[in-house]
Wavefront OBJ file of the C-alpha trace (Angstrom):
o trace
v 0.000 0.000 0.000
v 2.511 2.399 1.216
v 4.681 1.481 -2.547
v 1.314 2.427 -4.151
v 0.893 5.471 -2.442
v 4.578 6.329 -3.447
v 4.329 6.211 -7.052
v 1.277 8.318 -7.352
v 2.744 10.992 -5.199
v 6.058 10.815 -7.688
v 3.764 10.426 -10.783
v 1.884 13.786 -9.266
v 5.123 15.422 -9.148
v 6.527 14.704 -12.344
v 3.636 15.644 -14.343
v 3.531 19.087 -12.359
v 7.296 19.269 -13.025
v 6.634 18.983 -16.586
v 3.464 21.346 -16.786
v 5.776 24.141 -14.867
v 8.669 23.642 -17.417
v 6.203 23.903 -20.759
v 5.362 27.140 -19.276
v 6.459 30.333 -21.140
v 6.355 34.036 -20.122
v 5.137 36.604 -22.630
v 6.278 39.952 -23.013
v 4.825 42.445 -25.698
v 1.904 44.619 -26.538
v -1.479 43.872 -26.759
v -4.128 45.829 -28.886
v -6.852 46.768 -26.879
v -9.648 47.518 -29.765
v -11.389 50.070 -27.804
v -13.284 53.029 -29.822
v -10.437 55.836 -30.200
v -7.915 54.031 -27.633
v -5.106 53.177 -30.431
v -2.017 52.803 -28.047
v -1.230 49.273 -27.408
v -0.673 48.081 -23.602
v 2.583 46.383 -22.486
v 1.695 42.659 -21.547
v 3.403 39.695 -19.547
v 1.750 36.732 -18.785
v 2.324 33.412 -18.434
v 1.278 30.233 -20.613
v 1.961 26.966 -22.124
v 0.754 24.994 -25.592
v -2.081 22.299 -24.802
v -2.286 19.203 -27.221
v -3.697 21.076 -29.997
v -0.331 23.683 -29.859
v -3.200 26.607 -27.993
v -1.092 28.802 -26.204
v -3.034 28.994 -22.678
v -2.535 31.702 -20.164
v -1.874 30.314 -17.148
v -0.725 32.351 -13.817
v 0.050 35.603 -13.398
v -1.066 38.422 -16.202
v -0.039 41.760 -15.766
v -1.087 44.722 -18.152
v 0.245 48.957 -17.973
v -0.761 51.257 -20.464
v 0.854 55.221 -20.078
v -0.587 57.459 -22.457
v 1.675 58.942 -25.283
v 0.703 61.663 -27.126
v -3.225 62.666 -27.296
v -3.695 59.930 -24.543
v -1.173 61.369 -21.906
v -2.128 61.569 -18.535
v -4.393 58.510 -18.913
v -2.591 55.378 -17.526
v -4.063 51.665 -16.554
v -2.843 48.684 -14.660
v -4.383 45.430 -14.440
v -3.376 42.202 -12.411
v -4.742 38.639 -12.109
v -4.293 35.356 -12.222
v -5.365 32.662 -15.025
v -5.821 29.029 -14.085
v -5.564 27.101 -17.727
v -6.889 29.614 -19.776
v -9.638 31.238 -17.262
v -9.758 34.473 -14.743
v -8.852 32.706 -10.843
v -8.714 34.629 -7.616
v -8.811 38.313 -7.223
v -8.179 40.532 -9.974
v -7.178 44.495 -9.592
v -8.115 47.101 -11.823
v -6.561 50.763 -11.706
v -7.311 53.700 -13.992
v -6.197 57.779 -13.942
v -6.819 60.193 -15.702
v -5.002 63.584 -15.010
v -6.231 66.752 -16.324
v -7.876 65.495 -19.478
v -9.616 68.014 -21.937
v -13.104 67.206 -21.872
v -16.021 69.217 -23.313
v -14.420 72.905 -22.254
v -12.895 71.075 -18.770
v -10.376 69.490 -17.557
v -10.807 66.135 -15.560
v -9.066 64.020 -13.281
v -10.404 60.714 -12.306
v -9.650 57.032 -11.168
v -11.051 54.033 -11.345
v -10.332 50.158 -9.103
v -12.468 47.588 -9.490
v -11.104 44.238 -7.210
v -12.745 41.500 -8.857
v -13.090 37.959 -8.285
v -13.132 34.976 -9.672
v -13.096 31.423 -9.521
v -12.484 29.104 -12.794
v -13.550 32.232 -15.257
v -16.826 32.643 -13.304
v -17.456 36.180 -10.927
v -16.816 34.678 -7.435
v -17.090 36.436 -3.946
v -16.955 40.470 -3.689
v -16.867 42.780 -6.521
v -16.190 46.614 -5.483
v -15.691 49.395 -7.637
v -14.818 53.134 -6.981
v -15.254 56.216 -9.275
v -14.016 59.436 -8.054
v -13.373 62.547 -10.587
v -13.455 66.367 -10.257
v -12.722 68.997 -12.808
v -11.905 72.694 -13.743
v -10.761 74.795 -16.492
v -8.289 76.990 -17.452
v -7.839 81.152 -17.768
v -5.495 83.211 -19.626
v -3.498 84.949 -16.679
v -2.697 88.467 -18.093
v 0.300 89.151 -15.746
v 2.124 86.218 -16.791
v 0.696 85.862 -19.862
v 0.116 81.759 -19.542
v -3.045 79.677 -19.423
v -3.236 78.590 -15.439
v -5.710 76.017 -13.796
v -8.421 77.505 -12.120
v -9.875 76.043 -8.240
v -11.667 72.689 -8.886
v -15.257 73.053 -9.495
v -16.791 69.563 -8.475
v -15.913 66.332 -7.540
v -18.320 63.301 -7.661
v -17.650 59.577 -6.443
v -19.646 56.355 -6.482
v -18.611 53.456 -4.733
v -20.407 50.128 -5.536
v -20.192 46.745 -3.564
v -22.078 43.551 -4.772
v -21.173 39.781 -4.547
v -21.485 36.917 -6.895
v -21.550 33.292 -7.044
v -20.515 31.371 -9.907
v -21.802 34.222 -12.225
v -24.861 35.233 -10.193
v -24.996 38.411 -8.331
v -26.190 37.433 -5.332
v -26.855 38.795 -1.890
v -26.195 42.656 -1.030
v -26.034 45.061 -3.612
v -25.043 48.714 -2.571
v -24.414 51.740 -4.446
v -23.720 55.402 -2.656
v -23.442 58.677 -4.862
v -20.940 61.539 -3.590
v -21.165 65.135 -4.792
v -18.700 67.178 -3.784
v -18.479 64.977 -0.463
v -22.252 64.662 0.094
v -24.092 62.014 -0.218
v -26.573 62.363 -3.368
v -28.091 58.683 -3.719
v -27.547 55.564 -1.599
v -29.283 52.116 -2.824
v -29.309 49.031 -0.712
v -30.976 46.124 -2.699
v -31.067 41.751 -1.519
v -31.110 39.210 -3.858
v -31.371 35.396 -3.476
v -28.833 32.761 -4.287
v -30.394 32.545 -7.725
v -30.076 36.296 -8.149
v -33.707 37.283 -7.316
v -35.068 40.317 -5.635
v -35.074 38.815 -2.033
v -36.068 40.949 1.518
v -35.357 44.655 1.456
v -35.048 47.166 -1.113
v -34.339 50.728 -0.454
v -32.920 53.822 -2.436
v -32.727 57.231 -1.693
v -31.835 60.875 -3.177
v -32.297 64.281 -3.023
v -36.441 64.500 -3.597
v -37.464 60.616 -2.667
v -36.913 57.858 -1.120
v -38.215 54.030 -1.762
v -38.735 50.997 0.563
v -39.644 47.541 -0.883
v -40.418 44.072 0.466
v -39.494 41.136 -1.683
v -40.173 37.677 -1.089
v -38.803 34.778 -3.634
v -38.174 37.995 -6.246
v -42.283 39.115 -5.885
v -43.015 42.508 -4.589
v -44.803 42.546 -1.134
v -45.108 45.930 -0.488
v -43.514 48.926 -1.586
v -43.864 52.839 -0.164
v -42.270 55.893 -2.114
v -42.604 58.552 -0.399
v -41.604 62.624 -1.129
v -39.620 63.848 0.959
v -40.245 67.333 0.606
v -44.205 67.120 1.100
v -43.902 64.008 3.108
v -46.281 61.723 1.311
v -46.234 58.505 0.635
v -47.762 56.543 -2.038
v -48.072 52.760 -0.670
v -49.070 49.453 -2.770
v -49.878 46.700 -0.693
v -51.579 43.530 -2.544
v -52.292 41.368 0.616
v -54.209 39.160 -2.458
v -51.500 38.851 -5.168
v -48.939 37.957 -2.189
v -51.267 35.132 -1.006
v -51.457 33.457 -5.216
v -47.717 34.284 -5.639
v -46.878 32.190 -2.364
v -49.048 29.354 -3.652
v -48.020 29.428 -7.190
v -43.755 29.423 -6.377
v -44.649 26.569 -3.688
v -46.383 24.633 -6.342
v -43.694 25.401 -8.930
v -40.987 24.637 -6.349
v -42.247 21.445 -5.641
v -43.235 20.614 -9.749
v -46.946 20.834 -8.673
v -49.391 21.328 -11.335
v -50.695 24.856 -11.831
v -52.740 24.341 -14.931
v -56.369 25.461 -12.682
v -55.144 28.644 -11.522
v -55.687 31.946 -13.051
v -52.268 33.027 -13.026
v -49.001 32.003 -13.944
v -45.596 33.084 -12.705
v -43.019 35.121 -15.261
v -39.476 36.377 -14.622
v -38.437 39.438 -15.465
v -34.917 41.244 -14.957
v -34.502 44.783 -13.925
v -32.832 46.774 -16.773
v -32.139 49.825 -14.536
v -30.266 47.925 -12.401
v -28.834 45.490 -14.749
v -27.584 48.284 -17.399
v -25.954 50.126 -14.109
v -23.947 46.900 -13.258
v -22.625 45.874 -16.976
v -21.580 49.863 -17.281
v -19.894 49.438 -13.334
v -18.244 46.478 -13.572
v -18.235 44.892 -16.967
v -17.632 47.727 -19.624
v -15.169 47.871 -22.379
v -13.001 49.780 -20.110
v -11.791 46.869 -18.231
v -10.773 45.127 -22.149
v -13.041 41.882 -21.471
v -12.541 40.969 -25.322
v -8.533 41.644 -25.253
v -7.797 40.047 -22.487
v -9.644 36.924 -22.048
v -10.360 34.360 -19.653
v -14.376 35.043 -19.229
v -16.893 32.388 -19.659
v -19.510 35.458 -19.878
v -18.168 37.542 -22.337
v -19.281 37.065 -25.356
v -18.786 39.405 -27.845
v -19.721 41.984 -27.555
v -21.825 41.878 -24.249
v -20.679 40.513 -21.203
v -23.751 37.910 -19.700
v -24.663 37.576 -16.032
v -27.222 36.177 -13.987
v -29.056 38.124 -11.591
v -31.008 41.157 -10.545
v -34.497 39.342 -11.681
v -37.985 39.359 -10.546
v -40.946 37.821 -10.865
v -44.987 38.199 -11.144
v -48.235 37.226 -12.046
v -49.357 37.109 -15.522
v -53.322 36.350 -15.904
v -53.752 33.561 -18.191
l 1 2 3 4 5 6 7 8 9 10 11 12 13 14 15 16 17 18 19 20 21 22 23 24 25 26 27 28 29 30 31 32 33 34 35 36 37 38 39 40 41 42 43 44 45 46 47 48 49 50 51 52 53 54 55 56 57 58 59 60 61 62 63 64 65 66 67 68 69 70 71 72 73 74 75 76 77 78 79 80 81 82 83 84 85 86 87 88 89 90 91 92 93 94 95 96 97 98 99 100 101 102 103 104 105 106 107 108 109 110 111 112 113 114 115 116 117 118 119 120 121 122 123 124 125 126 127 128 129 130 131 132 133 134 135 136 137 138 139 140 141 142 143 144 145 146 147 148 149 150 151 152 153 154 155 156 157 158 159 160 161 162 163 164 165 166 167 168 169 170 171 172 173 174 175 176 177 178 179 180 181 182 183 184 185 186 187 188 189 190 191 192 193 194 195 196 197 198 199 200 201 202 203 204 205 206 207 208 209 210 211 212 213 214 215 216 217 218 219 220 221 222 223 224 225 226 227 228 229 230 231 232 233 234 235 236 237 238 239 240 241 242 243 244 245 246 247 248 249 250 251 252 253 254 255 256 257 258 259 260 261 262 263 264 265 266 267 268 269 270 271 272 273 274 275 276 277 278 279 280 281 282 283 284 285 286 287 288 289 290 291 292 293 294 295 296 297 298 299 300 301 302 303 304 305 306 307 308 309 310 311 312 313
């Protein structure tokens, strides 16, 4: 037994010992194919050539991009991990831009996203923050030079979510800065299959919005003004009754063919367009780099942020 034990454990280590010596480190530039971004990044990554002579990333990928030219002051660095071809473990995303002519201003802004994943699939906490201010600049007659003017306004957004194997999943929160005051905070539950699940709530400046979900169905919800003070309140004591009886029957493949309703799925478009800008836009060079199971040109897919209701038949 103990021999037999021996020669796997040697087996395990020679074919490791071969994997790690097929694998090759990459150093060059990669084209990033984003709309008026024609500067190539500098690249190194690891890899090695499976049985059909793929090269396969494989460990640790590293990407910096420093502007040159009309792109200067606007710099990116990415880190991760591949594990045979797919994202693994945390990934790090950093942008700045630094006094960047935009529309009669001048900006300066970052971007980090911390992603992760497991086997190419978001997988535990995803946060990203967006902070930026601006100003512009005056023609100083005593030293007859263009100078920066005081910053006019800053903004941030900081958003925190999870996921599990693709799904966005439990606590979703977003909060809205404006020149350090909070604008808009939104704290939203979902299920393990990315459904509307327990409390909803979002506030700004004029209103502010408190729903109950249950199993991705809408209890009760109350939006109320808050410079007036009243509230507008739904409560379908009914509908919440059928929808408990319907998602039980459907839960336990019960037949539902006598009841007046049937149940539908739906996904929230406000919420889901907010997250594919936040964490899964072109910015962060899904296509170039790789190692996604949902990407797929040129959308990136995810499960989550869904609902459901009660169609009459």
């Amino acid at each position: 037994m103990k021999k037999n034990v021996l020669i796997i454990f040697l087996l395990i280590v020679f074919i490791n010992n071969a994997n790690s010596q097929a694998t090759k480190l990459f150093k060059g530039k990669l084209e990033l194919g984003i709309q008026g971004l024609w500067q190539d990044a500098d690249v190194s990554y690891s890899y090695y050539e499976d049985s059909s002579h793929n090269y396969v990333k494989s460990g640790l990928f590293k990407l910096s991009f420093v502007g040159n030219g009309n792109y200067k002051g606007y710099h990116e660095n990415i880190q991760g991990n591949f594990k045979n071809g797919l994202k693994n473990g945390t990934w790090t995303y950093d942008y700045n831009n630094n006094d960047i002519y935009q529309n009669g201003n001048y900006v300066t802004s970052t971007i980090k996203l911390i992603a992760n994943y497991k086997d190419g699939l978001p997988d535990g906490t995803w946060n990203c923050t967006v902070q930026g201010r601006y100003r512009n600049k005056k023609y100083n007659r005593k030293t007859k030079k263009y100078e920066f003017g005081p910053w006019l306004s800053s903004l941030s957004e900081i958003t925190s979510s999870k996921f599990k194997k693709g799904v966005l999943v439990g606590n979703l929160s977003i909060i809205t800065k404006e020149n350090e005051k909070i604008t808009e905070t939104t704290n939203i539950n979902f299920d393990d299959y990315g459904f509307f699940n327990g409390k909803y709530y979002t506030k700004d400046a004029n209103n502010e919005e408190v729903d109950d979900y249950e199993n991705g169905f809408l209890i009760k919800s109350i939006v109320r003004n808050l410079k007036t003070g009243k509230a507008d309140l739904r409560d379908d004591a009914e509908k919440g009754i059928v929808f408990r009886d319907l998602f039980t029957k459907e839960k336990n493949n019960e037949i539902t063919s006598n009841s007046r309703y049937s149940l539908v799925n739906y996904d929230n478009n406000f919420f889901r367009n907010k997250i594919l800008s936040t964490f899964f836009g072109e910015q962060f060079h899904y296509k170039s780099i790789g190692g996604d199971i949902n990407y797929e040109e040129p959308n990136y897919n995810f499960k989550g942020i869904s609902y459901r209701n009660l169609k009459e038949k």
